[in-house]
C-alpha positions in Angstrom: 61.0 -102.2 278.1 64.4 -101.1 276.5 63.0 -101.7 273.0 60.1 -100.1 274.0 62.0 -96.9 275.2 64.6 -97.2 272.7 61.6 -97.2 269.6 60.2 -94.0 271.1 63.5 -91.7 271.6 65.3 -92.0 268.3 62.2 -90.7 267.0 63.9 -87.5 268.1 66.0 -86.2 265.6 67.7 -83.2 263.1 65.4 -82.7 260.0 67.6 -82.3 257.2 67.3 -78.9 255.5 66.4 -78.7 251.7 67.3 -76.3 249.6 66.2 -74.6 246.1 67.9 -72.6 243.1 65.7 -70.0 242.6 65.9 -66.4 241.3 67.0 -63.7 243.6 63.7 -61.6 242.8 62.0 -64.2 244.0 59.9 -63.7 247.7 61.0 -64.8 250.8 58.1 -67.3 251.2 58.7 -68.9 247.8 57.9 -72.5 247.8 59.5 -74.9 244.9 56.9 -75.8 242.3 56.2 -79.6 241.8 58.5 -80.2 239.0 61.6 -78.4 240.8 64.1 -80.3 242.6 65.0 -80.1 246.0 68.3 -80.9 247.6 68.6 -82.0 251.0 71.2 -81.7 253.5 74.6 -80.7 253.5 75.5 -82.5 250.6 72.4 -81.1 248.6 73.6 -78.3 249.1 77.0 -78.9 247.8 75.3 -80.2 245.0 72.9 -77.2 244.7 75.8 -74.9 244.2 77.4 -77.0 242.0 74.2 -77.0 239.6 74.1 -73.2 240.1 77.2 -72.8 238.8 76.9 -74.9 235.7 73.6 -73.1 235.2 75.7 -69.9 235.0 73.0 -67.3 235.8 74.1 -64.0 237.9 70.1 -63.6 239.1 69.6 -66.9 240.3 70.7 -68.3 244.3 70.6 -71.3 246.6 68.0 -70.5 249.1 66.4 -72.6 252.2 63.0 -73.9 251.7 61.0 -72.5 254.1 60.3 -74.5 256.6 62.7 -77.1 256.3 65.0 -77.9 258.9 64.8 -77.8 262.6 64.7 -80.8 264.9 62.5 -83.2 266.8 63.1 -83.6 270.7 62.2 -86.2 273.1 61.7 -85.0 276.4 60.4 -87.7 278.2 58.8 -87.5 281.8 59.3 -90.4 284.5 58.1 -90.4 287.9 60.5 -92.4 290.6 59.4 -94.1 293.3 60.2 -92.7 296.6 63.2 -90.8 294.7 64.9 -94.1 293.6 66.4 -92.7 290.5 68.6 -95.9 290.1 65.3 -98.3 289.5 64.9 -100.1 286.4 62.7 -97.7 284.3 64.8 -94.5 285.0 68.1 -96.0 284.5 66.5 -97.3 281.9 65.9 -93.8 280.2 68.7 -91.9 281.7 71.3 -94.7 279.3 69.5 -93.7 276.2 68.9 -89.8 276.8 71.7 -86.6 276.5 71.2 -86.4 280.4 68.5 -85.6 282.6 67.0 -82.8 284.8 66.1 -84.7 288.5 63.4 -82.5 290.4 63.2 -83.6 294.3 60.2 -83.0 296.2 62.1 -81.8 299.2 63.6 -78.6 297.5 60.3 -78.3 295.8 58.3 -78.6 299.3 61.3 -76.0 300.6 60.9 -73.3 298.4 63.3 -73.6 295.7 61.4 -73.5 293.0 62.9 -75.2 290.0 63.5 -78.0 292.6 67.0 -79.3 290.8 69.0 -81.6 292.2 71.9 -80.4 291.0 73.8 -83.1 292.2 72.4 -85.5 290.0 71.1 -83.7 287.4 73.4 -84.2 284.3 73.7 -82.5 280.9 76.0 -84.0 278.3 75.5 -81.3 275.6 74.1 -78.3 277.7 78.0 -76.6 277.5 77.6 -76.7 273.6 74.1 -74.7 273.5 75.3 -72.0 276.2 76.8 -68.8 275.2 80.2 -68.3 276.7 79.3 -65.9 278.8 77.4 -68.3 280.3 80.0 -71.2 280.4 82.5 -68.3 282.1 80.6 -68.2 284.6 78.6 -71.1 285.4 81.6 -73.9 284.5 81.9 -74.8 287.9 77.8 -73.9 289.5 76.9 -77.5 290.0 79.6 -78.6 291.6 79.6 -75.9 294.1 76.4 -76.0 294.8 76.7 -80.2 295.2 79.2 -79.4 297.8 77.1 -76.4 299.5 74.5 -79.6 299.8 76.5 -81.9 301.2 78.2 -79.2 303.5 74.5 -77.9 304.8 73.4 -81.6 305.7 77.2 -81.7 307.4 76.1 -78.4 309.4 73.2 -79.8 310.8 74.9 -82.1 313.1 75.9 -79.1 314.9 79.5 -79.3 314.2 81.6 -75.9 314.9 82.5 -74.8 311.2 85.6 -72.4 310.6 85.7 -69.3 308.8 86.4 -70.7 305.3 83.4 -73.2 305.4 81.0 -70.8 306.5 81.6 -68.4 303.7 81.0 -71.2 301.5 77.9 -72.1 302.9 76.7 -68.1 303.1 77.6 -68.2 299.4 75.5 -71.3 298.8 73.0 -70.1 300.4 73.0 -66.8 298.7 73.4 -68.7 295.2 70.0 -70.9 295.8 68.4 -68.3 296.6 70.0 -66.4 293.5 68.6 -68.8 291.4 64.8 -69.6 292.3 62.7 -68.6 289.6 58.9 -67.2 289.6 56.3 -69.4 287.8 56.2 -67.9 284.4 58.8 -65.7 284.8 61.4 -66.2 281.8 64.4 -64.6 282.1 66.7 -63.2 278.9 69.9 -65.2 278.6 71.7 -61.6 278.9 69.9 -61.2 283.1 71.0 -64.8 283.9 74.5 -64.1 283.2 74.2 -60.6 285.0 72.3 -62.3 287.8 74.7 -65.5 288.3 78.0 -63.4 288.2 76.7 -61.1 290.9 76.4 -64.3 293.1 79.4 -65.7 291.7 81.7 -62.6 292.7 80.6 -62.1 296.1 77.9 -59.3 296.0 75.2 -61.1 297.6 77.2 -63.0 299.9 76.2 -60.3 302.8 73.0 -59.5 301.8 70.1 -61.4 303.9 68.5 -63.9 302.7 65.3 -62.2 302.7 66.5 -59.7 300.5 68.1 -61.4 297.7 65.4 -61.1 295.1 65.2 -57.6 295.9 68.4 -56.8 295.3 68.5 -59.1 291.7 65.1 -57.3 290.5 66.4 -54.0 291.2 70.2 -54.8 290.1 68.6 -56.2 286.8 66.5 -53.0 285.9 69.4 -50.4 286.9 71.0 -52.4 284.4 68.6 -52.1 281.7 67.8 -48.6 282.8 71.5 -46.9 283.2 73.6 -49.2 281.4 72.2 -50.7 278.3 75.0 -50.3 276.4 76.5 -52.8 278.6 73.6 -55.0 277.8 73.5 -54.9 274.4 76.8 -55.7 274.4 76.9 -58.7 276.0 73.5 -59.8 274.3 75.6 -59.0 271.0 78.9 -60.7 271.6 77.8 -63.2 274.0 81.0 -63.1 275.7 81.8 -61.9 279.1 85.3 -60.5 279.4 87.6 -57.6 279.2 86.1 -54.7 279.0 82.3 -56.1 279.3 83.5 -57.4 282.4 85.0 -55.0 284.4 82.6 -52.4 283.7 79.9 -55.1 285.1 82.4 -55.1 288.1 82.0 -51.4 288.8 78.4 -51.3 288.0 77.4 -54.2 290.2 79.8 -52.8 293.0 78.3 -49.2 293.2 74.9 -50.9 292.7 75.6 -52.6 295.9 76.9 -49.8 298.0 73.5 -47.8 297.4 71.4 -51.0 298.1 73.0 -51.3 301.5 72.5 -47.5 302.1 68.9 -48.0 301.5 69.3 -45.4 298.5 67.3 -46.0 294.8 
């Protein structure tokens, strides 16, 4: 069964990307004619320049084929029996793949919607495809919400809690809720970052439960609406800090203030 899975994962890969010395007039869509050559990869295209300059011709460039490049991924789908993840078959998988995303009928059946476990859901390359806005922010998500889980189930035992855990659990709370995600609903990378340092600071920490969508719909188009600049910004730099930052402190803050008054 390893062999098996083994044969049909490393059939996800890079595809190398060929290049072509063409001339500079030529279209964007130009494809290299049957007797051209093609170089491939990163050292064809250390090659490619090379021949470019020996060719010694001001008009002519190293361009990308079109439609080279890109990559295959596997993504494959395995249902566990009675949410034994450690069985044969998943283990299986899970030592092969970059990680895995483990959804859990429970959180599914309790209205958080993605149901991730975030406790066991593991990403060994997701930090390298975020934007650092997004690795400011969420660097330490899962792991806080892990321990809201395992502080919730500790909860329900009835034990008194003191003033520390029961802020962390409000802010768990307020964070899952933070997080659920309409079917069909994509959000820009630019909103998720706006949306996970509100929770992250605090700002929904007193607002109920109930409510919390509200207030991230209406916090996210005030954005959009009064602040683009800010925005645009942080879509352009991809970095949250600084400046970008502290103006999304202020903007969040008075955003709250008028949402508690009840004012638009």
């Amino acid at each position: 069964v390893f062999y098996l899975h083994s044969r049909l994962l490393e059939r996800s890969c890079k595809l190398a990307t060929q290049y072509m010395v063409v001339p500079k007039s030529a279209p964007a869509d130009h494809k290299p004619a049957i007797n051209e050559k093609i170089y491939a990869g990163k050292p064809g295209k250390e090659e490619a320049e090379k021949d470019l300059k020996a060719l010694n011709k001001p008009d002519y460039e190293v361009r990308k084929i079109p439609g080279s490049g890109g990559s295959l991924t596997a993504l494959p789908v395995i249902e566990t029996l009675e949410g034994e993840v450690s069985a044969y078959i998943p283990t299986n998988v899970i030592s092969i793949t970059d990680g895995q995303i483990y959804l859990e009928p429970d959180l599914f059946f309790g209205g958080v919607r993605p149901a991730i476990n975030v406790g066991i859901s593991v990403s060994r390359v997701g930090g390298k495809a975020q934007i650092k806005a997004m690795k400011t922010i969420a660097g330490s998500l899962r792991l806080d919400l892990a321990s809201f889980r395992e502080l919730e189930a500790f909860a329900q035992l009835g034990t008194d809690l003191d003033s520390a855990t029961q802020r962390q659990l409000d802010r768990g709370r307020a964070m899952v809720e933070l997080l659920k995600q309409g079917q069909y609903v994509p959000m820009h990378v630019a909103d998720q970052v706006i949306s996970i340092f509100a929770g992250t600071q605090g700002f929904c920490d007193d607002v109920p439960l109930g409510r919390i969508g509200e207030f991230e719909a209406a916090l996210l188009k005030h954005v959009e609406d009064e602040f683009s600049e800010v925005r645009d910004r942080l879509v352009q730099t991809g970095d949250l800090a600084g400046e970008i930052r502290d103006k999304l402190l202020q903007i969040i803050g008075d955003f709250k203030k008028r949402f508690v008054a009840g004012k638009p």
